[in-house]
Backbone as JSON, one array per atom type, in Angstrom:
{
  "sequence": "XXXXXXXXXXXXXXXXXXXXXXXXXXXXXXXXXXXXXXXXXXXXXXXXXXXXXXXXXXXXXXXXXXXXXXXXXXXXXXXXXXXXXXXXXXXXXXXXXXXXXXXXXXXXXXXXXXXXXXXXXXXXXXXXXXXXXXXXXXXXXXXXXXXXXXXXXXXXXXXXXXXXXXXXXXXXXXXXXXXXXXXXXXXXXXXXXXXXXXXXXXXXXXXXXXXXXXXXXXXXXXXXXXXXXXXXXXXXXXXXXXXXXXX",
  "N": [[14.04, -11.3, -2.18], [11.96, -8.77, -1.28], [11.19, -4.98, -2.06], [10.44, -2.14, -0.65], [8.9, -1.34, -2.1], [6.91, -3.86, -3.09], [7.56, -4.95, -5.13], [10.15, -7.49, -6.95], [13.35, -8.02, -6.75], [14.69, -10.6, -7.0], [16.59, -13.04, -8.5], [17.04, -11.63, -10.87], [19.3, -10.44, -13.15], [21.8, -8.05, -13.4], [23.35, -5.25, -14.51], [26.36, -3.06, -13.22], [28.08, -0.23, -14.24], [30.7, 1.42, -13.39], [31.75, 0.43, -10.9], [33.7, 0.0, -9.05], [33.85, 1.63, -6.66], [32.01, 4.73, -4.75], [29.01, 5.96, -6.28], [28.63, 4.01, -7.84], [29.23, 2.16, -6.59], [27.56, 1.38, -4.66], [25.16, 1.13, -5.6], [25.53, -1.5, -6.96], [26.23, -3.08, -4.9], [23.35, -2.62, -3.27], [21.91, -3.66, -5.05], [22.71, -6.2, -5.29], [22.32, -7.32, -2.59], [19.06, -7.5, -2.37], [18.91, -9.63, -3.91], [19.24, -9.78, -6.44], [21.75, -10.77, -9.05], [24.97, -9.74, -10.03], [26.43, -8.42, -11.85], [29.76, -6.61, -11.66], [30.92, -3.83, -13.09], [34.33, -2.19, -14.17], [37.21, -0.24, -13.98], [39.02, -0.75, -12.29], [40.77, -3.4, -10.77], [41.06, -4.09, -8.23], [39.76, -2.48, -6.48], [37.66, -3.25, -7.48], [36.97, -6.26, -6.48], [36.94, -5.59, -4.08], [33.6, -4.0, -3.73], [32.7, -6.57, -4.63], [33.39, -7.99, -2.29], [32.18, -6.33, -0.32], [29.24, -6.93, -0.92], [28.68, -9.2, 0.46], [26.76, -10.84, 3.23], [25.42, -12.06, 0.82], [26.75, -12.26, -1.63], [26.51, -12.17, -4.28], [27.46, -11.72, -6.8], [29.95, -10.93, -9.62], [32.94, -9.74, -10.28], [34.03, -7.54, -13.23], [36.64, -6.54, -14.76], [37.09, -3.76, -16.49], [37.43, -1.65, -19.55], [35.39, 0.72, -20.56], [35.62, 2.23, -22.74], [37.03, 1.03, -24.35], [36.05, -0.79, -27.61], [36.01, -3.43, -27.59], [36.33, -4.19, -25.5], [33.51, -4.02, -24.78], [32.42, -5.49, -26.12], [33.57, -7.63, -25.49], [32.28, -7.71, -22.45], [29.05, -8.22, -23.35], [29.08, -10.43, -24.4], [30.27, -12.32, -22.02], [28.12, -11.66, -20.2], [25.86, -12.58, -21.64], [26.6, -15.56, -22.47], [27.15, -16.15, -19.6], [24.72, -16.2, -18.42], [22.55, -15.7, -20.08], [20.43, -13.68, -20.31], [19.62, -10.2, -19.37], [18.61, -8.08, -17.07], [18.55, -5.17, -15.88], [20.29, -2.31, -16.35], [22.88, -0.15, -15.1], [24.08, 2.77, -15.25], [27.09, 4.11, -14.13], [29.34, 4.87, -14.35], [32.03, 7.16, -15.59], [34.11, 10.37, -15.98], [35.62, 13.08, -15.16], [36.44, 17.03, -15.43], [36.92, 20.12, -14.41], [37.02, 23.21, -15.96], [38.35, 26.57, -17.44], [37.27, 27.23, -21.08], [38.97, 28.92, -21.55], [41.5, 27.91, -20.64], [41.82, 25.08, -21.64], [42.5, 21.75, -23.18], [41.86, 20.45, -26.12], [42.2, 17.89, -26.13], [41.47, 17.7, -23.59], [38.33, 17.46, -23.85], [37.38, 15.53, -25.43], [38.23, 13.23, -24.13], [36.78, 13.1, -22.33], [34.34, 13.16, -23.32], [34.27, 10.36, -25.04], [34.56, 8.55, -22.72], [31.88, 9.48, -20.79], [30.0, 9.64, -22.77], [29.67, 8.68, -25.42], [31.14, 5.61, -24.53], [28.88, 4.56, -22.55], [27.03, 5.07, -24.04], [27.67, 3.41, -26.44], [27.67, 0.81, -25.05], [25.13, 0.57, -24.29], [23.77, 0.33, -26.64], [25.01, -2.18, -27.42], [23.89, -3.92, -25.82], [21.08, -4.02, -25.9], [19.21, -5.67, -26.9], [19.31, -7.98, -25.52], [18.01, -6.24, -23.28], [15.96, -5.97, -24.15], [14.23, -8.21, -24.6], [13.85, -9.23, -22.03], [12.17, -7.39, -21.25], [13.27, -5.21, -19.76], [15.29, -2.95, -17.4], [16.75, 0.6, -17.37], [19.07, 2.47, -16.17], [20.55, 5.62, -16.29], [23.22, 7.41, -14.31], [23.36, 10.57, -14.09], [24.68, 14.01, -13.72], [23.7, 16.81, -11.65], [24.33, 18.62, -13.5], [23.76, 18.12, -16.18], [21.12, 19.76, -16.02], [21.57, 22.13, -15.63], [24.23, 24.76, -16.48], [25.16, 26.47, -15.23], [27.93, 27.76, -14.27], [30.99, 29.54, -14.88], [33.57, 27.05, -15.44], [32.62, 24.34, -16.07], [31.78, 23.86, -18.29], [32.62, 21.52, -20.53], [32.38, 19.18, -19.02], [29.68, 19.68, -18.42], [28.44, 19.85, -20.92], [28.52, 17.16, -22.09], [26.83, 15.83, -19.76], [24.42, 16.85, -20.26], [24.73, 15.37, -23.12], [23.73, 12.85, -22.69], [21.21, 13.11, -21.78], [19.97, 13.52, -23.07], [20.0, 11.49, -24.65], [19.09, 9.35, -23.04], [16.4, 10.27, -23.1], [15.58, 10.19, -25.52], [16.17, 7.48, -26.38], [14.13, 6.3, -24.09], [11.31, 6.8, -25.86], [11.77, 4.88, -27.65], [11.71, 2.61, -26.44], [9.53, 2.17, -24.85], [7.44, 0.88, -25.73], [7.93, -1.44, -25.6], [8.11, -2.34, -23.02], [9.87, -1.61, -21.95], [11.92, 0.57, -19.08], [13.33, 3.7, -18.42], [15.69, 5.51, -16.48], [16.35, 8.53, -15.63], [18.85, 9.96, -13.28], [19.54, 12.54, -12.09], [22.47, 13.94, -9.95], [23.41, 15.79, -7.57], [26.26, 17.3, -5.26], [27.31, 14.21, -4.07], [29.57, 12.02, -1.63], [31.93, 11.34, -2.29], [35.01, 9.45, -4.15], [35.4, 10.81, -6.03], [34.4, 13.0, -5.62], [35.41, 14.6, -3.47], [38.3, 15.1, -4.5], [37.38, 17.03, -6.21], [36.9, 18.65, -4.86], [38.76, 19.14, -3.45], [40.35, 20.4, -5.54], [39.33, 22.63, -5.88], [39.69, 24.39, -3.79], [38.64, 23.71, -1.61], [37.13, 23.15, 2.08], [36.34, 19.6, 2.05], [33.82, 17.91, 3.15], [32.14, 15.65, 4.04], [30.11, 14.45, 5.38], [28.09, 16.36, 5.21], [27.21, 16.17, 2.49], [25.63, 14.45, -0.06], [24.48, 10.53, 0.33], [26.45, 7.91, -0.55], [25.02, 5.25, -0.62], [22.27, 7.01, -0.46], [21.65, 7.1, -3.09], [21.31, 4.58, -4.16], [19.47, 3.56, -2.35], [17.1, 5.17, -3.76], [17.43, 4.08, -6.74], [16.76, 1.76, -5.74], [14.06, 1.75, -4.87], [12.66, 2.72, -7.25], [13.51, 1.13, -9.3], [11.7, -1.5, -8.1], [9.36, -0.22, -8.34], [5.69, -1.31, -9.77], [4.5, -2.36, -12.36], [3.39, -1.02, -13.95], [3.77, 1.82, -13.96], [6.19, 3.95, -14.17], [9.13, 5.51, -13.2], [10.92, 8.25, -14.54], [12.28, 10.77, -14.53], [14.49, 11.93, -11.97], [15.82, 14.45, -9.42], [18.23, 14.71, -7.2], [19.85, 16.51, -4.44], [21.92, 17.75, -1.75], [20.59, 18.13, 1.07], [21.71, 19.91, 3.39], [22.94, 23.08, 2.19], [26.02, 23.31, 1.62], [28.08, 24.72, -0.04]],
  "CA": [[13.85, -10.23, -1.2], [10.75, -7.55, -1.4], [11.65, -3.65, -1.65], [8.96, -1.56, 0.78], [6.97, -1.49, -2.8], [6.97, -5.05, -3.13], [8.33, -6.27, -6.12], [11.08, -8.02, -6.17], [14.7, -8.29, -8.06], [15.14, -11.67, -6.43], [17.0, -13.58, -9.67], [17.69, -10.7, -11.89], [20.7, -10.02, -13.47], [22.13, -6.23, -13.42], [25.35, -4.99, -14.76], [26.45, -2.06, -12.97], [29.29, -0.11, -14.59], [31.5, 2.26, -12.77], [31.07, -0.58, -9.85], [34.76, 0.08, -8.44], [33.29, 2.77, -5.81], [31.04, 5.72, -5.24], [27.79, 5.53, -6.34], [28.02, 2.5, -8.64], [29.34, 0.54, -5.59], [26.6, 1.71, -3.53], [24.31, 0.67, -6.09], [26.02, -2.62, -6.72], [25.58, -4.0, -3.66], [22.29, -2.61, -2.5], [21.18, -4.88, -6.07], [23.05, -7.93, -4.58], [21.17, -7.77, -1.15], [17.91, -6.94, -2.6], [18.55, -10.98, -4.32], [19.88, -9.21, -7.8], [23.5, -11.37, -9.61], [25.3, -8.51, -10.37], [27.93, -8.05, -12.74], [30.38, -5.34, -11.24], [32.27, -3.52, -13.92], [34.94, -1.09, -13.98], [38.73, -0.72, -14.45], [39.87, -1.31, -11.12], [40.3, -5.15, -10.5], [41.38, -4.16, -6.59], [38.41, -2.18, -5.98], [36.01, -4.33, -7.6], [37.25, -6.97, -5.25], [36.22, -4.9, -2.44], [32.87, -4.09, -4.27], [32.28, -7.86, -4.17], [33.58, -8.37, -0.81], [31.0, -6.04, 0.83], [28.24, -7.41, -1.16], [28.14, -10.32, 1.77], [26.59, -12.09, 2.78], [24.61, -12.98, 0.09], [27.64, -12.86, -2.81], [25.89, -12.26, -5.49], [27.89, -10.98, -7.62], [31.1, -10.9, -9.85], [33.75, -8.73, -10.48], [34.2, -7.79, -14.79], [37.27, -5.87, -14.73], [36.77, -3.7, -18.41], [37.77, -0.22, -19.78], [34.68, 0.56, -21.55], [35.99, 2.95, -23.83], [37.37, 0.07, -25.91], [34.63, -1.28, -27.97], [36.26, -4.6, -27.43], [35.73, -4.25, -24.04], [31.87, -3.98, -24.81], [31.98, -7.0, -27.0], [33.64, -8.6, -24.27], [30.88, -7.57, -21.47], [28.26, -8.35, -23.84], [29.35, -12.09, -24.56], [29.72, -12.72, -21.12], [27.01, -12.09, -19.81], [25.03, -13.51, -22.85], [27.32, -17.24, -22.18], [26.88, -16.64, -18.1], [23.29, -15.63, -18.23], [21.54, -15.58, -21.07], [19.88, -12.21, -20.31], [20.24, -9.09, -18.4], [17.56, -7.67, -16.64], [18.66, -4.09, -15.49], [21.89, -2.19, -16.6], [22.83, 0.51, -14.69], [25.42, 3.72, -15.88], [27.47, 5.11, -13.24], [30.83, 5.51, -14.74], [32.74, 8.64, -16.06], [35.15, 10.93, -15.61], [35.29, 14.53, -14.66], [37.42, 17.37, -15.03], [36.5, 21.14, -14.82], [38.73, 24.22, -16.68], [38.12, 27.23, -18.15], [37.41, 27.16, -21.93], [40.49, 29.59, -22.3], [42.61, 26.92, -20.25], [41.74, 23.86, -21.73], [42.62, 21.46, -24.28], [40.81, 19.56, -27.08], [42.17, 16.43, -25.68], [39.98, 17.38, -22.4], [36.64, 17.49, -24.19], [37.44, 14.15, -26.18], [38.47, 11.87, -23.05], [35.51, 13.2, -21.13], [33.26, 12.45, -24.2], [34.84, 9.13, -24.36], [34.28, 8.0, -21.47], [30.91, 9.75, -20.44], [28.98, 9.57, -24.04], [30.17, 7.28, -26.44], [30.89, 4.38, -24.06], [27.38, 4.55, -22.04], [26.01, 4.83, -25.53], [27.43, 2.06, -27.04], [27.29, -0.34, -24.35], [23.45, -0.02, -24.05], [23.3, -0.76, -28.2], [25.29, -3.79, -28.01], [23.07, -4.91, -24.65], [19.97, -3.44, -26.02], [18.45, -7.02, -27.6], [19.3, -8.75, -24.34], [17.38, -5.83, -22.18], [14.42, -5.94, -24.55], [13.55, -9.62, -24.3], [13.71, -9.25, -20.68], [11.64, -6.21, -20.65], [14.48, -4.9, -18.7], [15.19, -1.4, -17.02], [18.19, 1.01, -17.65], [18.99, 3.59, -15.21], [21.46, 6.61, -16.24], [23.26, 8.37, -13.49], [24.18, 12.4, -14.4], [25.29, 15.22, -12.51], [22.71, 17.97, -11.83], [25.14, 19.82, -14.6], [22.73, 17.58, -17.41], [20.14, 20.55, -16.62], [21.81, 23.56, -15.87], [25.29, 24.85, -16.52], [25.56, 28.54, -15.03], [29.38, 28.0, -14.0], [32.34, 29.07, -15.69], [34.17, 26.25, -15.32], [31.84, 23.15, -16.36], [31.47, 23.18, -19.97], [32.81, 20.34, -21.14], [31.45, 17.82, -18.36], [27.88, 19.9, -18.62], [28.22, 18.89, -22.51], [28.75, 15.84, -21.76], [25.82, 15.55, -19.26], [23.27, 16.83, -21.36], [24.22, 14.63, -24.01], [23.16, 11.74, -22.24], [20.07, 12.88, -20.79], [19.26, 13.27, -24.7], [20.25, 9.88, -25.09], [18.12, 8.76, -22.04], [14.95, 10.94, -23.12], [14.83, 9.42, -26.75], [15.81, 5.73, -25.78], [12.74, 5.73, -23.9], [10.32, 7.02, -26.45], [12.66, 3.8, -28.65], [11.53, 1.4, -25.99], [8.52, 1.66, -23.65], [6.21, -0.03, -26.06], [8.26, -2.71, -25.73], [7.68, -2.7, -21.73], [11.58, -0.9, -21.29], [11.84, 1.66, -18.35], [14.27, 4.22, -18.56], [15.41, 6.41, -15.31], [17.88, 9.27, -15.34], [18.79, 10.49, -12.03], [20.26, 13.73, -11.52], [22.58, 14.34, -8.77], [23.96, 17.01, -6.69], [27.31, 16.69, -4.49], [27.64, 13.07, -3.57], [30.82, 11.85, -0.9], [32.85, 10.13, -3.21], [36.21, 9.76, -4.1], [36.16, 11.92, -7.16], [34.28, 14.69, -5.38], [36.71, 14.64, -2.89], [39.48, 15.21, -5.45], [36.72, 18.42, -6.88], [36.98, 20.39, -3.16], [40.72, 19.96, -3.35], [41.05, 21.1, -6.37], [38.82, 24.06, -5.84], [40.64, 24.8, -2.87], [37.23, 24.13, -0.74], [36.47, 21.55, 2.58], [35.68, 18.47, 1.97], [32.74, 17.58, 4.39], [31.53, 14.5, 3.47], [28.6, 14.27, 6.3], [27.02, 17.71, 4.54], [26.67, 15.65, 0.98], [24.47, 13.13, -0.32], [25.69, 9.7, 0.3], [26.6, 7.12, -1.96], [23.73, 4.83, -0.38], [21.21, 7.25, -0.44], [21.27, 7.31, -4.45], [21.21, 3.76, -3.65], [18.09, 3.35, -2.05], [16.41, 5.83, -4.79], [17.67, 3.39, -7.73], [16.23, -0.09, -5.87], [12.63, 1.95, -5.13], [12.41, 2.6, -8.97], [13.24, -0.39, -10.02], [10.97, -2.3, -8.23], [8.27, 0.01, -9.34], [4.84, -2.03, -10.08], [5.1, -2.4, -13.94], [1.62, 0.16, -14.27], [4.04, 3.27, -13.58], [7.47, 4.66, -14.63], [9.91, 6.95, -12.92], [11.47, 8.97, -16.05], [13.58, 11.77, -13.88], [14.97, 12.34, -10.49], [16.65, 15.33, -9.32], [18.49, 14.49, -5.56], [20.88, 17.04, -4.09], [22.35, 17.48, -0.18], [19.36, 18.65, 2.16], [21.88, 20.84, 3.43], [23.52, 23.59, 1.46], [27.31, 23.73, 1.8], [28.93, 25.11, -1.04]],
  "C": [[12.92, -9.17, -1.78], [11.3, -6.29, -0.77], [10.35, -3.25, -0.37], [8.1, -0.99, -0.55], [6.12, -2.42, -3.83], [7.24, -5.62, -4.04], [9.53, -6.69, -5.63], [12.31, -8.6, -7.06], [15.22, -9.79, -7.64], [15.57, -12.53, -7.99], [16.81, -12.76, -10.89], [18.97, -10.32, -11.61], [21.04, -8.7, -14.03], [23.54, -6.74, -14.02], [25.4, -3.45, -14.28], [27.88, -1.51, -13.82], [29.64, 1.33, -13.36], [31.78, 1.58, -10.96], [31.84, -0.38, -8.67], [34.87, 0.73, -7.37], [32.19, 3.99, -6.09], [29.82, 4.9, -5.2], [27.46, 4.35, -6.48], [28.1, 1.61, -7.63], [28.62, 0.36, -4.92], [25.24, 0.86, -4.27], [24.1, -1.13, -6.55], [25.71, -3.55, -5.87], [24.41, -3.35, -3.08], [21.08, -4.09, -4.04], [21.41, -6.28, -5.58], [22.15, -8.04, -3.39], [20.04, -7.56, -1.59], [17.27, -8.71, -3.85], [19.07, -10.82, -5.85], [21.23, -10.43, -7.94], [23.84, -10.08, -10.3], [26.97, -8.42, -10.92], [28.24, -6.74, -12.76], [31.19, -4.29, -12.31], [33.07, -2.31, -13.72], [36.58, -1.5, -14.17], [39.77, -1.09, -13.66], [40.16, -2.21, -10.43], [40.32, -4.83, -8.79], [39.99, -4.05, -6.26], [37.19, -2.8, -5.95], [35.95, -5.58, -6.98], [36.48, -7.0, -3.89], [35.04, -4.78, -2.48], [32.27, -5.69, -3.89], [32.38, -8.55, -2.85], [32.34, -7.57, 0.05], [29.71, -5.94, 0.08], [27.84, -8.6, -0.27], [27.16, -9.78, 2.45], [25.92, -12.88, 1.67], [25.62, -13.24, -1.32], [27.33, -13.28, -3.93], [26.41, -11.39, -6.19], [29.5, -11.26, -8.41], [31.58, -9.59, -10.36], [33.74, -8.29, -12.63], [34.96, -6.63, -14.78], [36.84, -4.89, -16.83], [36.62, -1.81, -18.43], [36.59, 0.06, -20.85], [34.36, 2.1, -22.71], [36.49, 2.62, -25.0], [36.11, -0.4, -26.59], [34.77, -2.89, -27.96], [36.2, -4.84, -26.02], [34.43, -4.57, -23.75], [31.38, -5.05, -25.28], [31.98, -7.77, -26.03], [32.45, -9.26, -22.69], [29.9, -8.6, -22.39], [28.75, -9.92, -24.06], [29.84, -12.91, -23.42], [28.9, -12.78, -20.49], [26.13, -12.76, -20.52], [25.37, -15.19, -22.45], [26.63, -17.14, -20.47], [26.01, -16.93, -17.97], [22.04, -15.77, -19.15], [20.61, -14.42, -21.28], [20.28, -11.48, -19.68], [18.71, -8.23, -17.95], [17.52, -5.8, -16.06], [20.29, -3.43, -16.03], [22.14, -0.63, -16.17], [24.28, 1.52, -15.16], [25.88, 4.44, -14.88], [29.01, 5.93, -13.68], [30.91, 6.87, -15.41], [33.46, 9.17, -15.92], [34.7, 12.42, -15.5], [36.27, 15.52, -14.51], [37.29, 19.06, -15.69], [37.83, 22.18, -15.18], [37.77, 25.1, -17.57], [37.91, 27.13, -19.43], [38.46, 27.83, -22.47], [41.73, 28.72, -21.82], [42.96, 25.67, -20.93], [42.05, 23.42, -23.1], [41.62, 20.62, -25.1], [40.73, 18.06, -26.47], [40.99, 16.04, -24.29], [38.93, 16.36, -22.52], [36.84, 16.03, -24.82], [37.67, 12.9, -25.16], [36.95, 12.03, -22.25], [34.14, 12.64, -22.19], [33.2, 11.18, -24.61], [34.32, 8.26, -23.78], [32.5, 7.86, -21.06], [29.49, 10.11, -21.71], [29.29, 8.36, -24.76], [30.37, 5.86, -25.68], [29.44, 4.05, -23.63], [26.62, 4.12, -23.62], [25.81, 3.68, -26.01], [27.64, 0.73, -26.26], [25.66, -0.36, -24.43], [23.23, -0.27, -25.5], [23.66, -1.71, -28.23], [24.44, -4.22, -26.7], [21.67, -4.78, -25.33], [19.05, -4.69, -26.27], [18.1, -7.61, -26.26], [17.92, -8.31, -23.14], [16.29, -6.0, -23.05], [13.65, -7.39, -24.48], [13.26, -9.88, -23.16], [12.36, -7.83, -20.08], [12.43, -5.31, -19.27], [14.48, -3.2, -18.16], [16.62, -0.61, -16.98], [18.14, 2.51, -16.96], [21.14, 4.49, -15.93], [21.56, 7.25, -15.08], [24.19, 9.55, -13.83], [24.7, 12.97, -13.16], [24.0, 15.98, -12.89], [23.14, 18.71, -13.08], [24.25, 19.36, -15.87], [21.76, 18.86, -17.14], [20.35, 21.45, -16.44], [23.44, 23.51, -15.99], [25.74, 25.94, -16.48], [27.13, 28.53, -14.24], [30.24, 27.87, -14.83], [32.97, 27.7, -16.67], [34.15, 24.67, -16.05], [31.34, 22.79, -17.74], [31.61, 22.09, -20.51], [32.49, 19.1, -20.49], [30.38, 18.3, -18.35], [27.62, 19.37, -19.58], [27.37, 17.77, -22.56], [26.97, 14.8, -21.21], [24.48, 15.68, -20.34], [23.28, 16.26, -22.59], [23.33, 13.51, -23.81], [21.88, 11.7, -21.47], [19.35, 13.1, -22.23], [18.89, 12.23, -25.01], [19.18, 9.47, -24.47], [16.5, 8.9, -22.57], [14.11, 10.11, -24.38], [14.82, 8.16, -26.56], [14.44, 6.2, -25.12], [11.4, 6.28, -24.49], [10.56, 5.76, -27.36], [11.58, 2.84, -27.91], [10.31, 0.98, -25.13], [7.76, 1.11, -24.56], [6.36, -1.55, -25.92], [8.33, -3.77, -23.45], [9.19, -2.31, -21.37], [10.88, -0.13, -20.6], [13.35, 2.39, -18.52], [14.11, 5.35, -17.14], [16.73, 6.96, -15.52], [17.49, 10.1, -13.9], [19.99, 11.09, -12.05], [20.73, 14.06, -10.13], [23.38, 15.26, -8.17], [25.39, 16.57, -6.06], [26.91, 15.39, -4.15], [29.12, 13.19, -2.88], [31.01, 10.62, -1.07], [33.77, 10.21, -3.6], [36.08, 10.62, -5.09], [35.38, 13.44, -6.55], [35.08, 15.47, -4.2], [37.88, 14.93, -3.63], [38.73, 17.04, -5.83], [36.76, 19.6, -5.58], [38.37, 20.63, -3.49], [41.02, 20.6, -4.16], [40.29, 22.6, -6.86], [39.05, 24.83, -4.72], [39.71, 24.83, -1.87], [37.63, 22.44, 0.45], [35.99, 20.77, 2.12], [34.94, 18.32, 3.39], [32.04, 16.73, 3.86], [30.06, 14.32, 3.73], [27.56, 15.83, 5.66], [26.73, 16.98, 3.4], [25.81, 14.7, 0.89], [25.47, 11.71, -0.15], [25.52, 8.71, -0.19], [25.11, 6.16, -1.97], [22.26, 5.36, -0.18], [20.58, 7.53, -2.42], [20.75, 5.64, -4.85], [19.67, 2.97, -3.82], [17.03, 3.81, -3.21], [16.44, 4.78, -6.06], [16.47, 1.92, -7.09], [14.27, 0.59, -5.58], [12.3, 2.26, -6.41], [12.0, 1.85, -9.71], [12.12, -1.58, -9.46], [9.28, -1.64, -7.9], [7.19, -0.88, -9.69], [5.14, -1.43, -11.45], [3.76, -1.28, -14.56], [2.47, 1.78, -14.5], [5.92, 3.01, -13.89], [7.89, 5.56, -14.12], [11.07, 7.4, -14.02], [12.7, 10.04, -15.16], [13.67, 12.19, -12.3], [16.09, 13.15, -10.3], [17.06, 14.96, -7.75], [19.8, 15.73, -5.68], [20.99, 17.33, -2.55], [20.7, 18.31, 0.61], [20.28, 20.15, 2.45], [23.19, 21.7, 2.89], [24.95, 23.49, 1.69], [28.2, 24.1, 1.03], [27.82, 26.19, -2.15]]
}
């Protein structure tokens, strides 16, 4: 299948992580219809079920249930797809966690699950894939929060951290890899209507309005025009947030 700027992921193999909903699922299956095999991951076997279920008709894809905060989890990824596949052609970061608090409220354990999760795994999944994506000349898309470039609220310290570690990560990986024909894309985003930002109104005591946010398929669409990019040109950073203001 041809994007509208005509390449074409038709028999490439992605691994999305955070696959279980949200963005990643959005992104998930717009890779499967677009002709992508797409290895779903995440910790929710139900969800990623569902994930694979509305990747039809074309069913390209499996589920890889996996907590990738273990590093045996990463081994695990990484030696299946290696046995399924033999390469990997795109590997996409959506997972994380999220969870805002005063610095006078909060505990140490916070900042350590959220770093966890949203540094250290991302990290070291793309070193143990890293061989695989370079033989493929492959492409690796980080997805942040707008909080990676500013962090003027209270509240957000320890997931802004967080963010801006990984857009560190992102910036130097691809000075590591474009000679080798790698692309690297971090995409910054604004409210999305997704279950965990749904959980962030309630617990800021605000509406949820889903139809005012960005929506999971429009980060979506942005990821599969990227990727199929003519190989002459590189998109390095994308900032998306709601058209219209509501919060």
């Amino acid at each position: 299948m041809l994007s509208s700027k005509g390449a074409s992921l038709e028999g490439s193999i992605a691994l999305v992580t955070g696959a279980s909903s949200g963005v990643g699922r959005a992104i998930a299956i717009s890779l499967a219809r677009c002709g992508a095999f797409v290895c779903a991951a995440g910790r929710d076997t139900k969800r990623l079920g569902e994930t694979i279920l509305y990747s039809e008709p074309t069913a390209r894809a499996i589920p890889i249930p996996a907590d990738l905060t273990l590093d045996a989890s990463i081994e695990r990824v990484e030696e299946l797809v290696r046995k399924e596949f033999g390469k990997l052609d795109i590997l996409i970061h959506s997972a994380g966690i999220i969870q805002h608090s005063l610095m006078a409220n909060t505990s140490m354990d916070d900042l350590d699950r959220q770093y966890t999760a949203n540094v250290r795994a991302p990290y070291a999944l793309t070193r143990t894939l890293l061989p695989l994506l370079r033989t493929s000349r492959g492409q690796i898309v980080f997805i942040h929060s707008s909080l990676a470039l500013t962090a003027q609220r209270p509240e957000v310290g320890k997931f802004a951290a967080t963010q801006h570690a990984m857009k560190a990560v992102a910036d130097s990986l691809r000075h590591e890899v474009n000679a080798s024909g790698m692309r690297i894309l971090s995409i910054f985003l604004g409210r999305t209507a997704t279950p965990r930002q749904e959980r962030l109104y309630r617990e800021e005591g605000q509406t949820y309005r889903p139809e005012l946010l960005m929506q999971p398929k429009d980060v979506a669409e942005m990821v599969i025009c990227a990727l199929t990019l003519p190989r002459t040109a590189e998109v390095t950073d994308v900032s998306m947030r709601p058209l219209i203001k509501s919060y």
